[in-house]
C-alpha positions as CSV (number, residue, x, y, z in Angstrom):
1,X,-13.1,-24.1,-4.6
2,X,-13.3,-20.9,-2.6
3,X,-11.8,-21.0,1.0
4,X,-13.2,-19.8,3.9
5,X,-9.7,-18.7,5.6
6,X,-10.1,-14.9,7.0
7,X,-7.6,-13.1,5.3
8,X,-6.4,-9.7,5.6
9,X,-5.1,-8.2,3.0
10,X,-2.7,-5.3,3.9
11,X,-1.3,-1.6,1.6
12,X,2.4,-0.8,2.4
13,X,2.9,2.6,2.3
14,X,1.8,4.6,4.9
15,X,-0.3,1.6,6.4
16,X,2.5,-0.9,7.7
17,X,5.7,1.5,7.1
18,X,6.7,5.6,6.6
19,X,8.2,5.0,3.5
20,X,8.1,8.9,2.6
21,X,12.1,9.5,3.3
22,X,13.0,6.9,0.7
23,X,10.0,8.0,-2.1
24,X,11.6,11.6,-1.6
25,X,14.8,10.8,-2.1
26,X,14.7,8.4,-5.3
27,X,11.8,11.2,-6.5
28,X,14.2,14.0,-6.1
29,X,16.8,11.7,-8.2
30,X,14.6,11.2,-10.9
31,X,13.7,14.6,-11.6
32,X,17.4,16.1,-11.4
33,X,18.2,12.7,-13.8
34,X,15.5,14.3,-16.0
35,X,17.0,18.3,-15.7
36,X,15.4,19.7,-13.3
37,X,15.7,21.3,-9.6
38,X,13.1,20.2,-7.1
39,X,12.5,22.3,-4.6
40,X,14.1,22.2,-1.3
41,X,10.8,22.3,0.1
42,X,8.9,19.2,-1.6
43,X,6.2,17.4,0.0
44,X,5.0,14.4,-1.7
45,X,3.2,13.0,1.8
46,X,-0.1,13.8,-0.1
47,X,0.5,12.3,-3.0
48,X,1.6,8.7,-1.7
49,X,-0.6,6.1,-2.4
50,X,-1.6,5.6,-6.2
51,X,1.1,4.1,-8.7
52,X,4.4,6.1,-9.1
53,X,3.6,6.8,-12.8
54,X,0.8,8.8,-11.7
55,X,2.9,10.7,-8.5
56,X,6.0,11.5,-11.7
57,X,3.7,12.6,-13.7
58,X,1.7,15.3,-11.1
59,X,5.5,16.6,-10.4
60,X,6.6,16.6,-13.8
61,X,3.1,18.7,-14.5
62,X,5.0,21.7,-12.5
63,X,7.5,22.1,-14.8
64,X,5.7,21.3,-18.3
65,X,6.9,18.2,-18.5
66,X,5.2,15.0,-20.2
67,X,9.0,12.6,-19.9
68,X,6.8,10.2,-17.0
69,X,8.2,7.1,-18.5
70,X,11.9,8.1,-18.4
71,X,11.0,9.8,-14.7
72,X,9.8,6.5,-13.4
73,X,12.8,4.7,-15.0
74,X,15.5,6.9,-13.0
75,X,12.7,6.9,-10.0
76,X,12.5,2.9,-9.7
77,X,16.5,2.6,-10.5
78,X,17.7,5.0,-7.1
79,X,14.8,3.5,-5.4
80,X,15.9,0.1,-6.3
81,X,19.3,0.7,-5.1
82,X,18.8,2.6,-2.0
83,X,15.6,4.5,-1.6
84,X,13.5,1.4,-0.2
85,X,16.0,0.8,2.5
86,X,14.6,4.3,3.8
87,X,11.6,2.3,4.8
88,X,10.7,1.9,8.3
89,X,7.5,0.0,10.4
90,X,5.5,2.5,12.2
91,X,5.5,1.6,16.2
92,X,3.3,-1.3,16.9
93,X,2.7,-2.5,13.4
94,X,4.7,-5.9,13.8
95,X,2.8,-6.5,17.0
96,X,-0.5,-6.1,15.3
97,X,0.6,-8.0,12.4
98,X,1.6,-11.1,14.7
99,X,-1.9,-11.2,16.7
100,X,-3.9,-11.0,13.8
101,X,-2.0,-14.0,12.1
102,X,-1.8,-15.9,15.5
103,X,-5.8,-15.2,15.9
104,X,-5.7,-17.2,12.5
105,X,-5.7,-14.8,9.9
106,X,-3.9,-15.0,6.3
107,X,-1.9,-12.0,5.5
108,X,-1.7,-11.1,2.5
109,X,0.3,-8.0,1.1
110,X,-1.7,-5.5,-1.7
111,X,0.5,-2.6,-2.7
112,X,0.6,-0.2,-5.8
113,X,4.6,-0.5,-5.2
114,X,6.5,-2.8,-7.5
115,X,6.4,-6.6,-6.1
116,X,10.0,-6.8,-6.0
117,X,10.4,-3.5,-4.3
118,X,7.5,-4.7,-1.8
119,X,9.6,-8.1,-0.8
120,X,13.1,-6.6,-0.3
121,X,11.1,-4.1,1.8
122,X,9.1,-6.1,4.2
123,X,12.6,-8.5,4.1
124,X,14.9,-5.8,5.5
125,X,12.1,-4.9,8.1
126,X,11.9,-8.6,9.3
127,X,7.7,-9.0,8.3
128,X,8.8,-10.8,5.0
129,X,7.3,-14.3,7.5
130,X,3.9,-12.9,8.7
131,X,2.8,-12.8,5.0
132,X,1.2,-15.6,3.3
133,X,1.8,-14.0,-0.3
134,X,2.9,-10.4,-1.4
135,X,1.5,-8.7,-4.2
136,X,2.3,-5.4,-5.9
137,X,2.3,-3.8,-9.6
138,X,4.5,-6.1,-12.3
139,X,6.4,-4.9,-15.5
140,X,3.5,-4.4,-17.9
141,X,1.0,-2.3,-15.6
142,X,-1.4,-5.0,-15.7
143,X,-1.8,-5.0,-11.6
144,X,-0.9,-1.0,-10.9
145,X,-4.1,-0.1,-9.9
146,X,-6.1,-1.5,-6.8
147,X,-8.9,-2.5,-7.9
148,X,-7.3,-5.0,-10.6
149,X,-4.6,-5.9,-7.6
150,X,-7.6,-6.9,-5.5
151,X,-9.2,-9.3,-8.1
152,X,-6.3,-11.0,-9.1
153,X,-5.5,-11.9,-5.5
154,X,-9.1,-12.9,-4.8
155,X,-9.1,-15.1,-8.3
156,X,-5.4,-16.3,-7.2
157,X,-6.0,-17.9,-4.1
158,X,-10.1,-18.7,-4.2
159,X,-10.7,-15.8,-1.8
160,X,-14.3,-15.2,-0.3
161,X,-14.1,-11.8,-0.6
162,X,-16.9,-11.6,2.3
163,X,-14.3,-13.6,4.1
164,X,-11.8,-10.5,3.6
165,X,-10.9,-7.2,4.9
166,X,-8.6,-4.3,3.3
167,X,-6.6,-2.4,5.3
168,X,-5.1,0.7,3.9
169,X,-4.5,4.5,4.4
170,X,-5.6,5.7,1.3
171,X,-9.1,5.8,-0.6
172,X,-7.3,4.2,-3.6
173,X,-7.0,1.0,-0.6
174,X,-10.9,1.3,-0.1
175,X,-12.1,2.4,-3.8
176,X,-10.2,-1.4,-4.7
177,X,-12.0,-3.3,-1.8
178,X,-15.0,-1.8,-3.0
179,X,-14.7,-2.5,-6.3
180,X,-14.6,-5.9,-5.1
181,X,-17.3,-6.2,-2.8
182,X,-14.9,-6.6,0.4
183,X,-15.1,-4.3,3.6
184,X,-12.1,-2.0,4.3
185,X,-10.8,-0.7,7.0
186,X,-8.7,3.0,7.1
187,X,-5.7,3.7,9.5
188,X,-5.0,7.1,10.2
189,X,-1.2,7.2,11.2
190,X,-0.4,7.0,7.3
191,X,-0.8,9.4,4.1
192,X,-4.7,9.8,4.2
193,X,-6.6,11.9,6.2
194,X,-9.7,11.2,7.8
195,X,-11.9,13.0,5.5
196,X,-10.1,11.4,3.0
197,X,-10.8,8.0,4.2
198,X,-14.6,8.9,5.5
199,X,-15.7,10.4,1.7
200,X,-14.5,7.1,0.5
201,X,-16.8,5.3,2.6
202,X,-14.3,3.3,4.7
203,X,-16.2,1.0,6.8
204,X,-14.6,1.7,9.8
205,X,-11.4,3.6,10.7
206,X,-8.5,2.8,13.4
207,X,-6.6,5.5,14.7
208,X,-3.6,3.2,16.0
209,X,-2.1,0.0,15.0
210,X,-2.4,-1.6,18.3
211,X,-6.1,-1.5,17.9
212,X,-5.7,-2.8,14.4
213,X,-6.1,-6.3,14.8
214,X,-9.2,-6.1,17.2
215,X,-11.0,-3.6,14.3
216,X,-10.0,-6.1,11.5
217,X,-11.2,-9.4,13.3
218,X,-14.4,-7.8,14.3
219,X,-15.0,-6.9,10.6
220,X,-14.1,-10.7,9.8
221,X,-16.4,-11.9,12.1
222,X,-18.8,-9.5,11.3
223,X,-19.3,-10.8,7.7
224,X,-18.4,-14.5,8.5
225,X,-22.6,-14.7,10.1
């Protein structure tokens, strides 16, 4: 039976922390693992969103490269061991994500990252207890891509997805929730510009995370009539 419990679902990177330090480091390990010298100068902020076989193999591209699988093997072992500690909460984004669960929304976390990665994550930044379930990409690539994320949560816990809202920085984030006829809602203190977010078709846009839970309830409630 399909619940009618609000529920937010919520992208990591770049929407509830700036994850970029750690991505660059492991990233940087994984190509030198694979031979080569990044530059000194590599910025991968533009590139942060979609599944980190797709961001290896647009930097492997620069040097003639095709090795993605063994690139995101070396990438996922530093990050594993230390590159997702370089994870951090952007200011205000705890606050926000305690109203809108006290206002008596389910949280739910929808990420391109591996799961694993995800809960060690949102555990060393003490949010691991705001979430009702955390989702990410799984060994086998079944659930890499948002769209497919998105169902399987909706199917996993007999979502209304008219009783939803995604929150993300990205338009992979609102290309998914669109896919799945659910609203979405675009921050704009992560990875994705506002033009970005706007040519996507975002349905509304937040410009800082203490205004986040007022823009997300009001797209729940919006719906909900």
């Amino acid at each position: 039976m399909v619940t009618p419990l609000p529920t937010v679902l919520l992208d990591l990177d770049g929407t509830l922390v700036d994850s970029e330090p750690g991505i660059l480091s492991s990233v940087r390990a994984a190509l030198q693992a694979l031979g080569h010298a990044p530059d000194p100068s590599l910025d991968i902020s533009g590139i942060i969103g979609p599944p980190i076989e797709d961001i290896m193999g647009l930097l492997l591209a620069r040097y003639g490269d095709d090795r993605t699988s063994e690139a995101v093997a070396a990438y996922r072992d530093d990050y594993g061991r230390q590159g997702l500690f370089g994870s951090r909460p952007y200011d205000g984004v705890p606050e926000a994500l305690a109203a809108l669960r006290d206002a008596g929304a389910q949280l739910i976390l929808a990420t391109s990252k591996r799961r694993t990665f995800a809960q060690k994550i949102l555990a060393h930044i003490g949010l691991e207890g705001l979430f009702a379930a955390v989702y990410g990409s799984e060994p086998g690539g079944a659930l890499d891509h948002k769209p497919e994320l998105i169902a399987h949560i909706l199917e996993r816990h007999g979502l209304a997805a008219d009783r939803c809202v995604m929150v993300g920085d990205r338009r992979y984030d609102i290309a998914g929730a669109h896919a799945n006829r659910m609203r979405a809602l675009g921050v704009l203190w992560g990875y994705g510009e506002r033009e970005e977010l706007q040519s996507a078709g975002a349905d509304d846009l937040v410009a800082d995370p203490s205004d986040l839970p007022v823009a997300a309830l009001a797209m729940l409630q919006a719906r909900a009539r």
